[in-house]
DRENTORGU-917405 format. One record per residue: residue number from 0; residue in three letters; y, z, x of N, C-alpha, C, O in turn. Coordinates in nm, 4 decimals, always signed. Atoms other than C-alpha are relative to their C-alpha. Example, Ala and Ser with C-alpha at 12.3 -4.5 7.8 and 13.67 -1.06 7.14 Angstrom:
<atom num="0" residu="ala" n_py="-0.1190" n_pz="+0.0000" n_px="+0.0890" ca_py="-0.4500" ca_pz="+0.7800" ca_px="+1.2300" c_py="+0.1200" c_pz="+0.0000" c_px="+0.0900" o_py="+0.1181" o_pz="+0.0665" o_px="+0.1936"/>
<atom num="1" residu="ser" n_py="-0.1190" n_pz="-0.0060" n_px="-0.0820" ca_py="-0.1060" ca_pz="+0.7140" ca_px="+1.3670" c_py="+0.1090" c_pz="+0.0730" c_px="-0.0770" o_py="+0.2198" o_pz="+0.0899" o_px="-0.0261"/>
This chain:
<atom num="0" residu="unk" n_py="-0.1174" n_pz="+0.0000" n_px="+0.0838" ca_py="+0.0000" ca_pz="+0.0000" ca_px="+0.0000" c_py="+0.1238" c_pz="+0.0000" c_px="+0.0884" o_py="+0.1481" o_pz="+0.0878" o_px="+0.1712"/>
<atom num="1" residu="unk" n_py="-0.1265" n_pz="-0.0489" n_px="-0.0691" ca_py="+0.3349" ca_pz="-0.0693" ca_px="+0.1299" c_py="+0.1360" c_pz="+0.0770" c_px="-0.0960" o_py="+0.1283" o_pz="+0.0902" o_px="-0.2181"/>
<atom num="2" residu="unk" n_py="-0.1073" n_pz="-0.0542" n_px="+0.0299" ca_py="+0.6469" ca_pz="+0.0876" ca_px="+0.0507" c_py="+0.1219" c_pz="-0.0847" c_px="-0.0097" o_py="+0.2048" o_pz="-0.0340" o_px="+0.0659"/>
<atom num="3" residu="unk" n_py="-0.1412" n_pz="+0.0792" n_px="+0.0348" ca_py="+0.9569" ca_pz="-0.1761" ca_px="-0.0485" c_py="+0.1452" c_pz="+0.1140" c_px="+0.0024" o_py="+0.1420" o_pz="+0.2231" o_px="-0.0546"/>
<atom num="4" residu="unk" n_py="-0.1286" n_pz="-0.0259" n_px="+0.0515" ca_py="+1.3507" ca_pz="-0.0872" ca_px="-0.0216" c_py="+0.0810" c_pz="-0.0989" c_px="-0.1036" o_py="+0.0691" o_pz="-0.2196" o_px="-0.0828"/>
<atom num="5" residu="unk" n_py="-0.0839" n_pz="+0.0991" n_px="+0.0880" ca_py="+1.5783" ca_pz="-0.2519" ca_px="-0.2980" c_py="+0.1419" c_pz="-0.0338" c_px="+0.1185" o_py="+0.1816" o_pz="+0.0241" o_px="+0.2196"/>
<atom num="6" residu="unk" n_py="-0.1672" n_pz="+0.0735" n_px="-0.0470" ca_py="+1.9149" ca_pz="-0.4337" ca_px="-0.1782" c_py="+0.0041" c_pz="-0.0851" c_px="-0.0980" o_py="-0.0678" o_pz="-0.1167" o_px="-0.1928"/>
<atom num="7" residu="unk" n_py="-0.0408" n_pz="+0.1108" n_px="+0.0316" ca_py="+2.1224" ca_pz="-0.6781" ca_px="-0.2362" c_py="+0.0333" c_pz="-0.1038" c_px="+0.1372" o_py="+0.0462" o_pz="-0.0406" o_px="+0.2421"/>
<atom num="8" residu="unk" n_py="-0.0174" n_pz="+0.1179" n_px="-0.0559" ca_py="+2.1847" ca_pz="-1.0128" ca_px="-0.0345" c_py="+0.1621" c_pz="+0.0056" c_px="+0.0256" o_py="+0.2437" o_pz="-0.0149" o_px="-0.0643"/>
<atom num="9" residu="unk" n_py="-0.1745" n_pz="+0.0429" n_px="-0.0143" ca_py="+2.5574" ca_pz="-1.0181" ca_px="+0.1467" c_py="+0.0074" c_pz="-0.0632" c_px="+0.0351" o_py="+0.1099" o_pz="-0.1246" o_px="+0.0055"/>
<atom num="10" residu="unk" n_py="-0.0833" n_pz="+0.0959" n_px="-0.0859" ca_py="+2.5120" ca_pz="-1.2736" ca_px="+0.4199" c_py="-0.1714" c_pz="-0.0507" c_px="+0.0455" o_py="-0.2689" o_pz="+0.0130" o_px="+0.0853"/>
<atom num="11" residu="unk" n_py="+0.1086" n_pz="+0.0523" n_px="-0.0589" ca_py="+2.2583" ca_pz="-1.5311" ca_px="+0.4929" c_py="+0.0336" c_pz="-0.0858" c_px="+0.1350" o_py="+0.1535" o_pz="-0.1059" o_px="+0.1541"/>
<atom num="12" residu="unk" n_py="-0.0104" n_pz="+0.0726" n_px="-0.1517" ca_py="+2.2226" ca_pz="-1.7356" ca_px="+0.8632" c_py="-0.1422" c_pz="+0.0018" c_px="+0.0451" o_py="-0.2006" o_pz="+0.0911" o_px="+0.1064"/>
<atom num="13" residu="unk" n_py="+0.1304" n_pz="+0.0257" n_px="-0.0400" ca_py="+1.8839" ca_pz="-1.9292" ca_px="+0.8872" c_py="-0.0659" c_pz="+0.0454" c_px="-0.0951" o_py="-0.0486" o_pz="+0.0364" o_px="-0.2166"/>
<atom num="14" residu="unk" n_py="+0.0901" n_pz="-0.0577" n_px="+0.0260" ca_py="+1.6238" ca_pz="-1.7588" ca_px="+0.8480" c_py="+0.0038" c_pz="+0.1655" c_px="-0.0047" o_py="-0.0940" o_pz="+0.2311" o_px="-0.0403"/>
<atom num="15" residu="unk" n_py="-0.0161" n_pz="-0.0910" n_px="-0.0198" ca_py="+1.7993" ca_pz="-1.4298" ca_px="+0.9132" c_py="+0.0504" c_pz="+0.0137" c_px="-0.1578" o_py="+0.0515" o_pz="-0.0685" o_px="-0.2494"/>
<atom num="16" residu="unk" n_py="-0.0898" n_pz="-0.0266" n_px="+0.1269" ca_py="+1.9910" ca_pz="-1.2162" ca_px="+0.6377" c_py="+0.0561" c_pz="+0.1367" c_px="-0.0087" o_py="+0.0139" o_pz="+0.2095" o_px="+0.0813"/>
<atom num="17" residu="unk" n_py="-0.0419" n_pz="-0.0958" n_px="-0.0614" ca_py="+2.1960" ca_pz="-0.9111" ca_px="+0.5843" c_py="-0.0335" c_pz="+0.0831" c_px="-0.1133" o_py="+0.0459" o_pz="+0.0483" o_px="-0.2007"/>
<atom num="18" residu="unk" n_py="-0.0123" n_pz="-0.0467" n_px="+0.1167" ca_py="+2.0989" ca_pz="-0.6884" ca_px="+0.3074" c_py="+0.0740" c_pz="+0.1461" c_px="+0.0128" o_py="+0.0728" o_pz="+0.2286" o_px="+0.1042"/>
<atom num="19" residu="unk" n_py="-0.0840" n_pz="-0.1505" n_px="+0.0552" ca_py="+2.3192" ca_pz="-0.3927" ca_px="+0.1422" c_py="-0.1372" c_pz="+0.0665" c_px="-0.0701" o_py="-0.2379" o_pz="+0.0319" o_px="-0.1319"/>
<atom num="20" residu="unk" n_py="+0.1633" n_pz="-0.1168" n_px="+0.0581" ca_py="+2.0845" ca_pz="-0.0908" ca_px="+0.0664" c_py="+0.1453" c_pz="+0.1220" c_px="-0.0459" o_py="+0.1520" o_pz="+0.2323" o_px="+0.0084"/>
<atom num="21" residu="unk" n_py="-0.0977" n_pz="-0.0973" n_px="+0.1033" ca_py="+2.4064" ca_pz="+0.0931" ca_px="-0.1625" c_py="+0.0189" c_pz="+0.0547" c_px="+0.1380" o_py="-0.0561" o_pz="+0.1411" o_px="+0.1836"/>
<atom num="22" residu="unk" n_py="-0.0896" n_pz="-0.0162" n_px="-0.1002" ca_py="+2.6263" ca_pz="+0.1077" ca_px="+0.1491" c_py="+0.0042" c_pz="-0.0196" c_px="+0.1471" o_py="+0.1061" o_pz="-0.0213" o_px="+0.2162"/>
<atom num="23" residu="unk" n_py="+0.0433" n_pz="+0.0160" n_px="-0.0758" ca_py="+2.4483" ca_pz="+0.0557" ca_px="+0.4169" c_py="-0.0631" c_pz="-0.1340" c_px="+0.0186" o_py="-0.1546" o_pz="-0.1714" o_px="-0.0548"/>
<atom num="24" residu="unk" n_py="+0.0244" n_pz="+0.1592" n_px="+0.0119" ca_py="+2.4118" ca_pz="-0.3152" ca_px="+0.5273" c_py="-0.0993" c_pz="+0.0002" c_px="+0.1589" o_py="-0.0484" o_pz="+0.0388" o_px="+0.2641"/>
<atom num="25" residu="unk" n_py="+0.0795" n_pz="+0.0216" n_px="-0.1015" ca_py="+2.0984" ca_pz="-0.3825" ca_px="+0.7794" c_py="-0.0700" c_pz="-0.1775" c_px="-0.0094" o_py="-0.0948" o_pz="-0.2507" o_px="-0.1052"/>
<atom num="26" residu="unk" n_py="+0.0684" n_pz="+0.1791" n_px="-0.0095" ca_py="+1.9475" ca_pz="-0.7552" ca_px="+0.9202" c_py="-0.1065" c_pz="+0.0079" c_px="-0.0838" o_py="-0.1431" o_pz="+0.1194" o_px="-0.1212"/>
<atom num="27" residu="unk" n_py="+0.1536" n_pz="-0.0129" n_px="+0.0065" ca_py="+1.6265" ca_pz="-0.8401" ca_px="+0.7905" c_py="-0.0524" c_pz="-0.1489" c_px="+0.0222" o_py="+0.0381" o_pz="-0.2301" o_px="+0.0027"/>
<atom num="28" residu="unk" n_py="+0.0238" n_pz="+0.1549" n_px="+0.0586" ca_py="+1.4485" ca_pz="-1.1921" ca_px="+0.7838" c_py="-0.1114" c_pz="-0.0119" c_px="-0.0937" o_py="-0.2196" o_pz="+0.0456" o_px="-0.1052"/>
<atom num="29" residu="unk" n_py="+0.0523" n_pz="+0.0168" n_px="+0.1297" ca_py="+1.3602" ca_pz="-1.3361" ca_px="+0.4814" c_py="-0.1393" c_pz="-0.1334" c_px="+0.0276" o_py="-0.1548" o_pz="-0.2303" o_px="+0.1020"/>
<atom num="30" residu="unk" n_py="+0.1103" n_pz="+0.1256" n_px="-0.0069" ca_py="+1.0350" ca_pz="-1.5284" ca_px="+0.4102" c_py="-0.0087" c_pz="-0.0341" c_px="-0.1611" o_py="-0.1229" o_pz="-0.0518" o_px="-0.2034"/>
<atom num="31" residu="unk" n_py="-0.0040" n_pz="-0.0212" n_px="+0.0851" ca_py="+1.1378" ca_pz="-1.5524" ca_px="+0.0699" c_py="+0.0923" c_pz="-0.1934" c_px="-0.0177" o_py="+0.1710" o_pz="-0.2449" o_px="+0.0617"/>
<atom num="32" residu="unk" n_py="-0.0838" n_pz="+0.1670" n_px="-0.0046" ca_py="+1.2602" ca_pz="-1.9691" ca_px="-0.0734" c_py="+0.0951" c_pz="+0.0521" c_px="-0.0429" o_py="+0.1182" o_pz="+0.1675" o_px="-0.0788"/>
<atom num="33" residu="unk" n_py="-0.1575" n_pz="-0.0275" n_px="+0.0823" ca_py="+1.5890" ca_pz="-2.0080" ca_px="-0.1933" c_py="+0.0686" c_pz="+0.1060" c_px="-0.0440" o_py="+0.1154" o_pz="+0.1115" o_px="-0.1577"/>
<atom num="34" residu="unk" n_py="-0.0609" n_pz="-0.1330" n_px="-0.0249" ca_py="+1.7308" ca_pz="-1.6661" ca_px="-0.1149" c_py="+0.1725" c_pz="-0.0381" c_px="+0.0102" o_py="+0.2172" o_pz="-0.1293" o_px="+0.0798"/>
<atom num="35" residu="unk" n_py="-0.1561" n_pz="+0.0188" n_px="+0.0666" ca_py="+2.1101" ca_pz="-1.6663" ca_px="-0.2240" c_py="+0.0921" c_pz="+0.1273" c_px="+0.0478" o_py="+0.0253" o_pz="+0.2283" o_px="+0.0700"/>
<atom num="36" residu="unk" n_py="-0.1049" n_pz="-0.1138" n_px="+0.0025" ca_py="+2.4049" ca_pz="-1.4160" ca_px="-0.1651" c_py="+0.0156" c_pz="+0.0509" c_px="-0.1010" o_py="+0.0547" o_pz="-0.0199" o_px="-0.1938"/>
<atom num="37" residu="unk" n_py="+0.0013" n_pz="-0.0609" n_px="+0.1319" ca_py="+2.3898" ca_pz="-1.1310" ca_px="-0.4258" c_py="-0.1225" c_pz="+0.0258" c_px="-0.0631" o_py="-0.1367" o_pz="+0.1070" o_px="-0.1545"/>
<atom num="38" residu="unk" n_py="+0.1283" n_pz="-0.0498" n_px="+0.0370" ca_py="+2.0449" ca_pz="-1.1292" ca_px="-0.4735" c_py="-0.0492" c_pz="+0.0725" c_px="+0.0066" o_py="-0.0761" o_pz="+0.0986" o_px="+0.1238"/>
<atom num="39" residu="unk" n_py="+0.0961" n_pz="-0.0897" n_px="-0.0225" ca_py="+1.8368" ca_pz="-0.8597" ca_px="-0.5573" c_py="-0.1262" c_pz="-0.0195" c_px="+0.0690" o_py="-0.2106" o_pz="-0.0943" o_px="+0.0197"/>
<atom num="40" residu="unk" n_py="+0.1331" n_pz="+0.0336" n_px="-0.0730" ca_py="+1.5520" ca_pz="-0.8378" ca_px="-0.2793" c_py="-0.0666" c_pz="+0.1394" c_px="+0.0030" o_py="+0.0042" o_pz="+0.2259" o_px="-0.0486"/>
<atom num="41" residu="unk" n_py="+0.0772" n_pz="-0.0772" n_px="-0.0359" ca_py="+1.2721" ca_pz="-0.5716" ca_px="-0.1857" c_py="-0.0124" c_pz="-0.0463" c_px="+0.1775" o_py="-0.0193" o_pz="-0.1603" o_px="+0.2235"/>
<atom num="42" residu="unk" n_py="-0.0024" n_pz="-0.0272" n_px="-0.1880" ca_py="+1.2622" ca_pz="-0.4982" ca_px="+0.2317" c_py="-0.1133" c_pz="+0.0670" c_px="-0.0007" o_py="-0.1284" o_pz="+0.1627" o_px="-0.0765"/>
<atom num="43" residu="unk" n_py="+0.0814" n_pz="-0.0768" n_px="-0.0425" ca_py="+0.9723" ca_pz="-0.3955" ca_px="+0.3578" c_py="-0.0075" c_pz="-0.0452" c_px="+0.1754" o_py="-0.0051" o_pz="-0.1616" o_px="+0.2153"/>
<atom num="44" residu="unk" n_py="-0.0183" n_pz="+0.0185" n_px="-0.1098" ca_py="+0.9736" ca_pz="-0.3353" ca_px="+0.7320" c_py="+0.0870" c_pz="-0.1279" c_px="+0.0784" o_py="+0.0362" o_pz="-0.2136" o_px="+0.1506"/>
<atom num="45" residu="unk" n_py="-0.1130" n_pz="+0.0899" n_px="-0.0165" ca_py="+1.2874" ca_pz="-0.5428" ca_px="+0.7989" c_py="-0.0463" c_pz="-0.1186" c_px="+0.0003" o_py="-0.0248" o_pz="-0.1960" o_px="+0.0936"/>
<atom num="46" residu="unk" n_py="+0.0026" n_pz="+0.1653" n_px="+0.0746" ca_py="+1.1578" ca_pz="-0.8619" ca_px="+0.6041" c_py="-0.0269" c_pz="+0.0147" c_px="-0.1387" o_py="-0.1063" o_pz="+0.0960" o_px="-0.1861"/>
<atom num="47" residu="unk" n_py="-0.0504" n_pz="-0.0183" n_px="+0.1009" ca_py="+1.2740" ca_pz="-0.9383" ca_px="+0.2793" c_py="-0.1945" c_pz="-0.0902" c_px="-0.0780" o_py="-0.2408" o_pz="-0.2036" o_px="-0.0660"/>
<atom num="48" residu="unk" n_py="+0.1574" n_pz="+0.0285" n_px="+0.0753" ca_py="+0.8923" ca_pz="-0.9854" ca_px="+0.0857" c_py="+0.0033" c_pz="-0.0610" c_px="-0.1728" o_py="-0.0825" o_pz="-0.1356" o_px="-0.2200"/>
<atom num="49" residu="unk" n_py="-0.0279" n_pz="+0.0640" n_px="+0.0878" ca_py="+1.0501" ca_pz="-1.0542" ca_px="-0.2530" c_py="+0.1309" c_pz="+0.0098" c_px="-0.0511" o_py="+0.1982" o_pz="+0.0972" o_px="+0.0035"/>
<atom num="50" residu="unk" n_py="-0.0660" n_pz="+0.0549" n_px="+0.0421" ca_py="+1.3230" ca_pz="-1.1876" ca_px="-0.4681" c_py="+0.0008" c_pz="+0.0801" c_px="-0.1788" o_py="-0.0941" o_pz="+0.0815" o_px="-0.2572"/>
<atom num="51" residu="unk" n_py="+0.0251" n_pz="-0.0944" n_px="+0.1268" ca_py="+1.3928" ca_pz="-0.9734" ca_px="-0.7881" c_py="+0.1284" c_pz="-0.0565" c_px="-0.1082" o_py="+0.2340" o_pz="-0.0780" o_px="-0.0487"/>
<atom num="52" residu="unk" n_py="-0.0745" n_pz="+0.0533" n_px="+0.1045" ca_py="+1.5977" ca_pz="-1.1059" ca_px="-1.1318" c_py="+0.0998" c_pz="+0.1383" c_px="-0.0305" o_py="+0.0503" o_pz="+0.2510" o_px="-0.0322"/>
<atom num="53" residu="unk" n_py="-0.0075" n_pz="-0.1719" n_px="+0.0338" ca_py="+1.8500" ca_pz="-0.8197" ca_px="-1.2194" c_py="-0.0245" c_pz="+0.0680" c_px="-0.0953" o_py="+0.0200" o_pz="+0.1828" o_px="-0.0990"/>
<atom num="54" residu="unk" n_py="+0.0668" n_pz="-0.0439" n_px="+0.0638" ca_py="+1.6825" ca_pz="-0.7576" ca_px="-1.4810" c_py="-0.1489" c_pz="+0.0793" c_px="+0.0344" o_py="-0.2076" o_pz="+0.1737" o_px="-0.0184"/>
<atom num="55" residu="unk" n_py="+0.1687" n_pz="-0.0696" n_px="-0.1023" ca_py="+1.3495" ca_pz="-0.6564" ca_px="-1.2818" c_py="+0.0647" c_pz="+0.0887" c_px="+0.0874" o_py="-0.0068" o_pz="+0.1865" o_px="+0.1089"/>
<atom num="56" residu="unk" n_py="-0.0583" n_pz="-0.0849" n_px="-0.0715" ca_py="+1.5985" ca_pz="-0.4783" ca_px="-1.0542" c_py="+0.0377" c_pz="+0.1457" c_px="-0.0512" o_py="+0.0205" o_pz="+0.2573" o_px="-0.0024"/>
<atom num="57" residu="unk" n_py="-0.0237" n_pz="-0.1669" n_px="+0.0588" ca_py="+1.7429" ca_pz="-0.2305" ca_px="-1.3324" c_py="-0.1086" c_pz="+0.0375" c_px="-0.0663" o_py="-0.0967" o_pz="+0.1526" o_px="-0.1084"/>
<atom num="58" residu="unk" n_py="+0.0526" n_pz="-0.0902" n_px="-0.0006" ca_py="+1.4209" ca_pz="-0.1825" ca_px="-1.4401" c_py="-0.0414" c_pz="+0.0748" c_px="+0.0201" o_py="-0.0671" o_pz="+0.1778" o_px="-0.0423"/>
<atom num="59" residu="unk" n_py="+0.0981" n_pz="-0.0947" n_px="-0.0955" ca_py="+1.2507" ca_pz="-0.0727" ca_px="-1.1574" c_py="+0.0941" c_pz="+0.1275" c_px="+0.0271" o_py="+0.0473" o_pz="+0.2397" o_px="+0.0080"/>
<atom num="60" residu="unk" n_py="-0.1491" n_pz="-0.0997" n_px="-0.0337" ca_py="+1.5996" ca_pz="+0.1416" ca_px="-1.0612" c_py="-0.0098" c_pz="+0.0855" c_px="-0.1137" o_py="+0.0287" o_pz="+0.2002" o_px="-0.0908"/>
<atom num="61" residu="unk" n_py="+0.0348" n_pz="-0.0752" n_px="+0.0941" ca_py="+1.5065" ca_pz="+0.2755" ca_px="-1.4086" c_py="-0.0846" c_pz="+0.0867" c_px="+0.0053" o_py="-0.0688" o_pz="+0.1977" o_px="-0.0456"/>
<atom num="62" residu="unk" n_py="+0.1076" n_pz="-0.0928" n_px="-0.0240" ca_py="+1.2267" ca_pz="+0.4244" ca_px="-1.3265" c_py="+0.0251" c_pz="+0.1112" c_px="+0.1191" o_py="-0.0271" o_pz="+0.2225" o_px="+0.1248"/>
<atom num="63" residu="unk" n_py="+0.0374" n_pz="-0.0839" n_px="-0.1340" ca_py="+1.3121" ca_pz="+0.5585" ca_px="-0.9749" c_py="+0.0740" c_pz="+0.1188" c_px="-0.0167" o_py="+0.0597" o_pz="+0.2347" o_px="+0.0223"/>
<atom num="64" residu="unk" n_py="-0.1452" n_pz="-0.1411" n_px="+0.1109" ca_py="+1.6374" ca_pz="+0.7412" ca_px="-1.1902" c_py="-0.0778" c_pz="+0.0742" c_px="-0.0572" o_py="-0.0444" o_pz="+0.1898" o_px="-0.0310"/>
<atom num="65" residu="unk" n_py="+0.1295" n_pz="-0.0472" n_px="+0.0423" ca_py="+1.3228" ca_pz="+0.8596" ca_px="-1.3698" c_py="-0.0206" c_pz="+0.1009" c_px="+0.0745" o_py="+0.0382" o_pz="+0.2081" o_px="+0.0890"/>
<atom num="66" residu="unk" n_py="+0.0744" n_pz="-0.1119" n_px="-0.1387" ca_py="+1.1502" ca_pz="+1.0325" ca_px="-1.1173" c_py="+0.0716" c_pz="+0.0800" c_px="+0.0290" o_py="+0.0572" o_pz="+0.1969" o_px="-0.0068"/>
<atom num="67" residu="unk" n_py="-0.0970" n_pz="-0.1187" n_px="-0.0048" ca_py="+1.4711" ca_pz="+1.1655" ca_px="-0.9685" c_py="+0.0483" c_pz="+0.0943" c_px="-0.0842" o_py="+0.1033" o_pz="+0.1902" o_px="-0.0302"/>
<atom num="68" residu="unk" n_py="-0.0316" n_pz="-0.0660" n_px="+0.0600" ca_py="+1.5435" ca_pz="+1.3234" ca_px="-1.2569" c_py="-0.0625" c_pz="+0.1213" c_px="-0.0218" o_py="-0.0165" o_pz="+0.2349" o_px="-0.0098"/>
<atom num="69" residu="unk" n_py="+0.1025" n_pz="-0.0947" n_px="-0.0112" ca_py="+1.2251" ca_pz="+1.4878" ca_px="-1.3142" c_py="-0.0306" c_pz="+0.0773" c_px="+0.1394" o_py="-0.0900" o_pz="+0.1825" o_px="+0.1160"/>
<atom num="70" residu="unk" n_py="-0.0378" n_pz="-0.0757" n_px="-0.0856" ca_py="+1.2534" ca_pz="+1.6213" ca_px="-0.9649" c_py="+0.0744" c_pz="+0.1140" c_px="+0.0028" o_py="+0.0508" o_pz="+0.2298" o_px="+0.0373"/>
<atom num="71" residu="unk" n_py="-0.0967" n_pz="-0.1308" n_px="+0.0096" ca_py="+1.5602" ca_pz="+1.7845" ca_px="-1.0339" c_py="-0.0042" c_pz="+0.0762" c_px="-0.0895" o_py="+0.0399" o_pz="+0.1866" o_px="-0.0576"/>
<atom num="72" residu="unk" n_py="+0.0740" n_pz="-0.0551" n_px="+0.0832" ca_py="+1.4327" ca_pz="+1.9043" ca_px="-1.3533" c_py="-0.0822" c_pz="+0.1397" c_px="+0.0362" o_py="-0.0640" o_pz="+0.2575" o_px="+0.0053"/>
<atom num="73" residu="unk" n_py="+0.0979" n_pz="-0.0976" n_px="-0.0199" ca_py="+1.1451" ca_pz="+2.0666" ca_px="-1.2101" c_py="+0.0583" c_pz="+0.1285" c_px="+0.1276" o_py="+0.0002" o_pz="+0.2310" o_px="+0.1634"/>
<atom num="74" residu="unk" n_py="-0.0346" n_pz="-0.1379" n_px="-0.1153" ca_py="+1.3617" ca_pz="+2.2811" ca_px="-0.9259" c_py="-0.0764" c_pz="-0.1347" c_px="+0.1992" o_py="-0.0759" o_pz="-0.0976" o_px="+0.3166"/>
<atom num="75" residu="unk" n_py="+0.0346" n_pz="+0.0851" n_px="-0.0879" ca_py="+1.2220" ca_pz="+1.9772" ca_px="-0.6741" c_py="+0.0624" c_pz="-0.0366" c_px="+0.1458" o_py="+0.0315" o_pz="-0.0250" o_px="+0.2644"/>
<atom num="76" residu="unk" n_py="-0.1268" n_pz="+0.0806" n_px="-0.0639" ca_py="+1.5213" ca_pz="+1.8070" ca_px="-0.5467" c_py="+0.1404" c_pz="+0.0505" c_px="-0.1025" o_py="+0.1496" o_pz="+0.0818" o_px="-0.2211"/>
<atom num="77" residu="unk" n_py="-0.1427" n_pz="-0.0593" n_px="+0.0904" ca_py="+1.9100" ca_pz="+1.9050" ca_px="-0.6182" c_py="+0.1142" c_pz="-0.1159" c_px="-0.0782" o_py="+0.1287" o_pz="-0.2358" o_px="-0.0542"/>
<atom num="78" residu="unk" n_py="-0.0525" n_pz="+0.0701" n_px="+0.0834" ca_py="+2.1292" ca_pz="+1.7837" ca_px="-0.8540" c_py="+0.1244" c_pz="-0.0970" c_px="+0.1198" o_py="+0.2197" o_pz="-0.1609" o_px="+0.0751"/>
<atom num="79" residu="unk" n_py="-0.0925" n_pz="+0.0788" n_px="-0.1324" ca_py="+2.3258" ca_pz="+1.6151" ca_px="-0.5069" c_py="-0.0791" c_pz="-0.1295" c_px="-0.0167" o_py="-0.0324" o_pz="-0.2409" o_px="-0.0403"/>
<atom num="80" residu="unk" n_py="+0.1365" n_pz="+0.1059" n_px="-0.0143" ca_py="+1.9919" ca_pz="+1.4112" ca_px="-0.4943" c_py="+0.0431" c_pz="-0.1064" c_px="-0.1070" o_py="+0.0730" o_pz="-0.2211" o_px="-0.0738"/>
<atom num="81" residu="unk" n_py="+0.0115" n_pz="+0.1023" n_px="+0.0545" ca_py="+2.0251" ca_pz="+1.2378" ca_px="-0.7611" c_py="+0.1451" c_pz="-0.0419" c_px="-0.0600" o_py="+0.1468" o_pz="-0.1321" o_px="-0.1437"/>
<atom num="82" residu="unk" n_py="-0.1026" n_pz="+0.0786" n_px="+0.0002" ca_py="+2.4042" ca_pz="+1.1837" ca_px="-0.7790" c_py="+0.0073" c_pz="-0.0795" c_px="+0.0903" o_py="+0.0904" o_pz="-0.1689" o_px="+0.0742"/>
<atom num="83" residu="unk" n_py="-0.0024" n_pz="+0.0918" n_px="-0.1167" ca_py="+2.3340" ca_pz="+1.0118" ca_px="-0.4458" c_py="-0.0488" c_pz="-0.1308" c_px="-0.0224" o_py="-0.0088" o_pz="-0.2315" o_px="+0.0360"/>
<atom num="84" residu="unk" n_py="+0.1077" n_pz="+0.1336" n_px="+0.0684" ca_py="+2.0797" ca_pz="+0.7531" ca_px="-0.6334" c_py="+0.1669" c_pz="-0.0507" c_px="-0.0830" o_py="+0.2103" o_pz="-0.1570" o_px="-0.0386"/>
<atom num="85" residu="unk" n_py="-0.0286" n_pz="+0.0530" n_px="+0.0671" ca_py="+2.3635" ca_pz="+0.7170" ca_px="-0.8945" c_py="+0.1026" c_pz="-0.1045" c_px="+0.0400" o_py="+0.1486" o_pz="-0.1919" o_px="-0.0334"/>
<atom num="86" residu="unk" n_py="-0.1383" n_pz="+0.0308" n_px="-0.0662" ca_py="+2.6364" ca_pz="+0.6066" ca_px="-0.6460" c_py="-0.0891" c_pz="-0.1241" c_px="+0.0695" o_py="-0.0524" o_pz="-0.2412" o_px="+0.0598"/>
<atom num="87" residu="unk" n_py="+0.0435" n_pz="+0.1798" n_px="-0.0324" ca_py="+2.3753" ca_pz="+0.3455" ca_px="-0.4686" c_py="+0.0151" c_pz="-0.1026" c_px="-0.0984" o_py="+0.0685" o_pz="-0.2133" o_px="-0.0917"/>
<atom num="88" residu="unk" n_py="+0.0110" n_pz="+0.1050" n_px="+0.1185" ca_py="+2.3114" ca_pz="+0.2081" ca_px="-0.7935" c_py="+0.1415" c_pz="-0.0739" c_px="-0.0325" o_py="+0.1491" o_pz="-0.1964" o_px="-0.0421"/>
<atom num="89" residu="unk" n_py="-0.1135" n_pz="+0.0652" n_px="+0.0458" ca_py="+2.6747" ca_pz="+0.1540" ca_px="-0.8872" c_py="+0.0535" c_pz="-0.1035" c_px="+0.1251" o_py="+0.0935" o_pz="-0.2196" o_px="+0.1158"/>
<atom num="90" residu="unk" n_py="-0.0142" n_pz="+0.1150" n_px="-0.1241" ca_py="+2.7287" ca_pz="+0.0167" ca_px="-0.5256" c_py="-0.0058" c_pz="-0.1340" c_px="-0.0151" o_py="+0.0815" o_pz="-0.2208" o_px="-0.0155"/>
<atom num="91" residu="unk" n_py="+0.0999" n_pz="+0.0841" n_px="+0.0133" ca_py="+2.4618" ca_pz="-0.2050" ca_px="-0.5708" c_py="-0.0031" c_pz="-0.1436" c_px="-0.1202" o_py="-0.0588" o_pz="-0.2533" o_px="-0.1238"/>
<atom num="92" residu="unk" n_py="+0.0411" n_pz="+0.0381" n_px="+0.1461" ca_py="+2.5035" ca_pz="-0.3154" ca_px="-0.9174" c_py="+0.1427" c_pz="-0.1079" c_px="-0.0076" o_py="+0.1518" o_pz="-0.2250" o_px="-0.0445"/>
<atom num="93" residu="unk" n_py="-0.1676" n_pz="+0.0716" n_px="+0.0487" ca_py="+2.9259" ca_pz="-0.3889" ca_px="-0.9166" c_py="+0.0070" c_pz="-0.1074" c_px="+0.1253" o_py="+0.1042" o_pz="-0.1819" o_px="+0.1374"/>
């Protein structure tokens, strides 16, 4: 099983690319076709593995708000935690 990060797409060159991870912008290269600026991607070990609609983006982001919640819920993680998720998301999203 791997583990994916979400971004978005700021700057492509080649085969390279730059993705935003809600503030934080790192290279990666994409093996992904017709990869665009603004696109929602998944990173796994600095190569971009897929291409996400933003609709598939806020759902999954739906879920992970999910989780965090129930974290902080349960005494888990602090209510910092998951204002930190809410501020990528808006990053991410506007």
């Amino acid at each position: 099983m791997c583990l994916g990060t979400y971004g978005r797409v700021v700057k492509i060159q080649e085969y390279k690319c730059w993705i935003d991870f809600g503030g934080v912008i790192e290279e990666a290269i994409s093996v992904v076709e017709d990869l665009s600026i603004g696109d929602y991607v998944i990173v796994h070990a600095g190569v971009v593995i897929s291409k996400l609609s933003k609709e598939e983006f806020l759902d999954s982001f739906k879920y992970l708000y999910e989780i965090k919640r129930k974290l902080v819920e349960e005494g888990e993680q602090s209510k910092e935690e998951l204002k930190k998720l809410e501020s990528i998301f808006k990053l991410l999203i506007d």
